[in-house]
Wavefront OBJ file of the C-alpha trace (Angstrom):
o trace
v -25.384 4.148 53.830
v -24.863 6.752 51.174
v -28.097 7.417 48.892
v -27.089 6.331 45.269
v -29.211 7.598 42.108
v -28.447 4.769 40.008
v -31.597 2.032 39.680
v -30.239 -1.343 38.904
v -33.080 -3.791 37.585
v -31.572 -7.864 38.446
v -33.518 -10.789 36.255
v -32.520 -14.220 36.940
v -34.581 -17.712 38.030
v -32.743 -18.474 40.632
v -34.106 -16.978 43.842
v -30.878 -17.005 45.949
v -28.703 -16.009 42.900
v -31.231 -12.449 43.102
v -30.838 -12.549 46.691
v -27.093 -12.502 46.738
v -27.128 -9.515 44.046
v -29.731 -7.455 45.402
v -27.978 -7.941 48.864
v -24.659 -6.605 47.972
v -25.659 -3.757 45.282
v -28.389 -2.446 47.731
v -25.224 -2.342 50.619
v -23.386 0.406 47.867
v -27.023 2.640 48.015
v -28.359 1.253 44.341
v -32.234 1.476 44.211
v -32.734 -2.670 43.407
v -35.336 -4.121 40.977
v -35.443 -7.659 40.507
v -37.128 -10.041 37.993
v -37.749 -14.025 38.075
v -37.803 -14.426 34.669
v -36.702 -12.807 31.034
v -40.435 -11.733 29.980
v -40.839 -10.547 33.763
v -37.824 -8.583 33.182
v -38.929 -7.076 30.296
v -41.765 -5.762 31.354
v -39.939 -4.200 34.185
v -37.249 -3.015 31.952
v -40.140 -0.946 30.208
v -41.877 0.495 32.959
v -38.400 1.468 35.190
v -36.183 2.782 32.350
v -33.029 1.114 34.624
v -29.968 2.472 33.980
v -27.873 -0.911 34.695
v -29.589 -4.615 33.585
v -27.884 -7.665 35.388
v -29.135 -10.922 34.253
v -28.754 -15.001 33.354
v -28.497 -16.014 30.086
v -30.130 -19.889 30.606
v -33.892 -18.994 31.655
v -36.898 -20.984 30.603
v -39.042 -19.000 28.131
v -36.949 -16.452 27.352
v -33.672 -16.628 27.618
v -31.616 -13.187 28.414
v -30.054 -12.679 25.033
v -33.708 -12.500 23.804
v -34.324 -10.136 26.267
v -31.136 -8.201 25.810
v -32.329 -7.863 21.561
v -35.775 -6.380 22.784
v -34.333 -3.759 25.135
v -32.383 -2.307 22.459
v -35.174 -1.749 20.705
v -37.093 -0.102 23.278
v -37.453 4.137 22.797
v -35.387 6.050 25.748
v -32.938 2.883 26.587
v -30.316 3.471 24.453
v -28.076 4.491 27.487
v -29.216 1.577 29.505
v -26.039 -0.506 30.372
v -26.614 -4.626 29.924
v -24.405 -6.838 31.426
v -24.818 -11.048 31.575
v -23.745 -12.690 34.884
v -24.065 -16.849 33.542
v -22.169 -19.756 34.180
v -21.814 -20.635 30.239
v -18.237 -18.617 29.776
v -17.375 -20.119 26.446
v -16.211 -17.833 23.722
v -19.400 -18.705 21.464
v -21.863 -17.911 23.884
v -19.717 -14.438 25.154
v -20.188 -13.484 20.642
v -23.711 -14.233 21.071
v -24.415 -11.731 24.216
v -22.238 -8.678 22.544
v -23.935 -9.414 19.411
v -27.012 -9.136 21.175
v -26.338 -5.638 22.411
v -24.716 -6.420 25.828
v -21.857 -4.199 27.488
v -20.377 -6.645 29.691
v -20.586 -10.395 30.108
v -19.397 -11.880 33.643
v -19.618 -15.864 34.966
v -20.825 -16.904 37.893
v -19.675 -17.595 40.533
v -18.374 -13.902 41.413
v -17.336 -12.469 44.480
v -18.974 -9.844 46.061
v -16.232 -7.190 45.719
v -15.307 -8.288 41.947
v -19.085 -7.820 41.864
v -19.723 -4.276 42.728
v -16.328 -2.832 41.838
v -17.251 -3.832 38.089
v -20.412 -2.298 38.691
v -19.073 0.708 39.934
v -16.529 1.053 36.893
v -19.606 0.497 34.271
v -21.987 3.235 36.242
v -19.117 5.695 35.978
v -18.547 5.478 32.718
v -22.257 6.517 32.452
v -22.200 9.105 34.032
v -19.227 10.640 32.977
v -19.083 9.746 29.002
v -19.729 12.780 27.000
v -21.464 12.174 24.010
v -19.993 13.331 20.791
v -20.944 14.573 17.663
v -24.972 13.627 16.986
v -24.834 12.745 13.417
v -21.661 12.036 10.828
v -22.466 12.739 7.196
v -20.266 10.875 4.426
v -21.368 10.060 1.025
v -23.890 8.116 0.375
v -24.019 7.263 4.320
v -25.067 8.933 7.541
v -25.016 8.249 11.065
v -27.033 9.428 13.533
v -26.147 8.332 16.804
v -28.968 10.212 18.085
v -31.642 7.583 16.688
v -29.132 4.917 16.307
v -29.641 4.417 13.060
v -27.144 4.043 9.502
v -28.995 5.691 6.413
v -27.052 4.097 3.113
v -27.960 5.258 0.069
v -31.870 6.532 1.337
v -32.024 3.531 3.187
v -32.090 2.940 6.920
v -29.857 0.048 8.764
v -30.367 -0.814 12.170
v -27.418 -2.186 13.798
v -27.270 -3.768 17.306
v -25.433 -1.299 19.577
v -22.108 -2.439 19.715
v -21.400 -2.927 15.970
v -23.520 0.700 15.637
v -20.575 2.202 18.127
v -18.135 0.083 16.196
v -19.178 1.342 12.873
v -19.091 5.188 14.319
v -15.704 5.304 15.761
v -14.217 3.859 12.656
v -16.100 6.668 10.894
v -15.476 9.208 12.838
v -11.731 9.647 11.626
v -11.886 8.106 8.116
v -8.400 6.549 6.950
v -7.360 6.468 10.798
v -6.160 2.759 11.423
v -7.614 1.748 14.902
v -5.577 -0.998 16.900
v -7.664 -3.513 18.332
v -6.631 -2.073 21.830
v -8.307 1.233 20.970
v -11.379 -0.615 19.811
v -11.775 -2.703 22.779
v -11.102 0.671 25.064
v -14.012 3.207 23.256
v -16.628 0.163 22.282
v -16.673 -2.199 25.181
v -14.362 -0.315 27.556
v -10.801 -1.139 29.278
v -12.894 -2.938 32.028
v -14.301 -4.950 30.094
v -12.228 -8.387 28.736
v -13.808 -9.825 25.409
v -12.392 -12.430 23.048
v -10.056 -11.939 20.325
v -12.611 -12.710 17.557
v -15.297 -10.149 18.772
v -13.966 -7.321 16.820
v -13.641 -9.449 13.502
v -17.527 -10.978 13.920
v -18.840 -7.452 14.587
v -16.756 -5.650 11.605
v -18.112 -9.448 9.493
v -21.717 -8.265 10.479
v -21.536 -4.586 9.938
v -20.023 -5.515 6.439
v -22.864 -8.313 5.605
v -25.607 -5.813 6.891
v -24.679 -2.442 5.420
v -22.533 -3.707 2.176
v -20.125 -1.081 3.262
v -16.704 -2.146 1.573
v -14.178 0.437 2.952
v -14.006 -0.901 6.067
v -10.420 -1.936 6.108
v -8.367 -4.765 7.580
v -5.122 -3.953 8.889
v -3.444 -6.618 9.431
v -1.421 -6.903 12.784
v -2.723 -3.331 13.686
v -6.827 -3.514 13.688
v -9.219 -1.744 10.988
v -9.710 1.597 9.492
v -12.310 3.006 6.986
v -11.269 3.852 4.104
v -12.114 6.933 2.136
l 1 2 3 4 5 6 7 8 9 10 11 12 13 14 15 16 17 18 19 20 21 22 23 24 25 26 27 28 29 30 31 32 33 34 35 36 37 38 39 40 41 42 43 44 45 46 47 48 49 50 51 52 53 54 55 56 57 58 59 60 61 62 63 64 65 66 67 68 69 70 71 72 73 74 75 76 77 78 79 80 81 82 83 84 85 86 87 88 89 90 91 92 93 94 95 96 97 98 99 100 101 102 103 104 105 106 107 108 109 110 111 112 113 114 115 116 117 118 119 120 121 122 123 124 125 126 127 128 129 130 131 132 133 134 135 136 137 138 139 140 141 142 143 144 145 146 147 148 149 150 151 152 153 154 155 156 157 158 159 160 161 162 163 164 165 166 167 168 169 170 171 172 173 174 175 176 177 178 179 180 181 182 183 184 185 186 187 188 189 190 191 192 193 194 195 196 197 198 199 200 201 202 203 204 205 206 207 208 209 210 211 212 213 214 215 216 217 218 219 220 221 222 223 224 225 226 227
């Protein structure tokens, strides 16, 4: 078996449910953490710096998109990579775990192969993605993706990561309309398949949380901001 440098940390309540993960991810050379429970997780999450999180959303005393909010908080995580693996696959609940930071959001049951090809595809993109420009400066608003933080008007704004990345790319080419397609490819990535209504409750959010007006709607196409 091929040595792999990629540590995978697995948090769900269901014993066989780990077993069947760590089985098949430790076959493709991942070094395998696993977790019973969300606050187990957590703590693991701390201490191991993983670079991939797969976990349940339904566990008793904290559930995983609790857990998901406090590991985007944690310092050095950033680049961590969260995906949900649940049997709840309604739209509401798929909002709930992007909002919450995630990258990717799969339903049980899953095959094996579906399993660690999607893996694979997310751990590339990891490696590979080049990061670009630190820190955009626009007036009366900077951000610096380098802290992860929007500074409006002296004042900081934390965002949850995927309306932060959101809120960049628009940014990054002011008055640039981006389709939804192009959205969905550089913030959640081709692999991944989201709702239709994820890009309008993010852009809702950042709008609510920042007060940022020109952030356009185009409609038919997807959203641009405006200068």
């Amino acid at each position: 078996m091929e040595s792999n440098p990629f540590k995978i940390l697995l948090i769900d309540d269901e014993a066989d449910v780990l077993e069947f993960l760590s089985y098949n991810l430790k076959k493709e050379g991942y070094e395998i953490l696993k977790a019973g429970s969300g606050r187990e997780g957590l703590k693991l999450a701390r201490r191991q710096k993983p670079h991939l999180i797969i976990m349940d959303v339904m566990m008793p005393g904290m559930d995983g998109f609790a857990v998901c909010r406090e590991i985007r908080q944690l310092p050095g995580m950033d680049d961590t990579i969260v995906v949900f693996l649940t049997a709840r696959g309604e739209d509401y609940s798929q909002i709930e775990g992007f909002d919450a930071g995630a990258d990717d959001y799969l339903t049980k049951p899953i095959k094996p192969r579906v399993l660690t090809s999607r893996v694979k595809a997310l751990l590339r993109r990891h490696r590979t993605q080049m990061l670009p420009e630190q820190q955009l400066e626009l007036p009366d608003l900077t951000i610096d993706r380098e802290r992860y933080v929007v500074v409006r008007d002296g004042k900081e704004i934390i965002l949850p990561r995927k309306e932060f990345e959101l809120l960049y790319l628009l940014t990054s080419r002011p008055n640039k309309v981006f389709s939804r397609e192009e959205i969905f490819a550089n913030v959640w990535g081709s692999d991944v398949i989201v709702g239709d209504r994820t890009i309008d409750v993010h852009v809702r959010k950042i709008r609510e949380k920042t007060g940022l007006e020109n952030i356009r709607t185009v409609k038919g196409v997807g959203y641009k901001f405006e200068t």
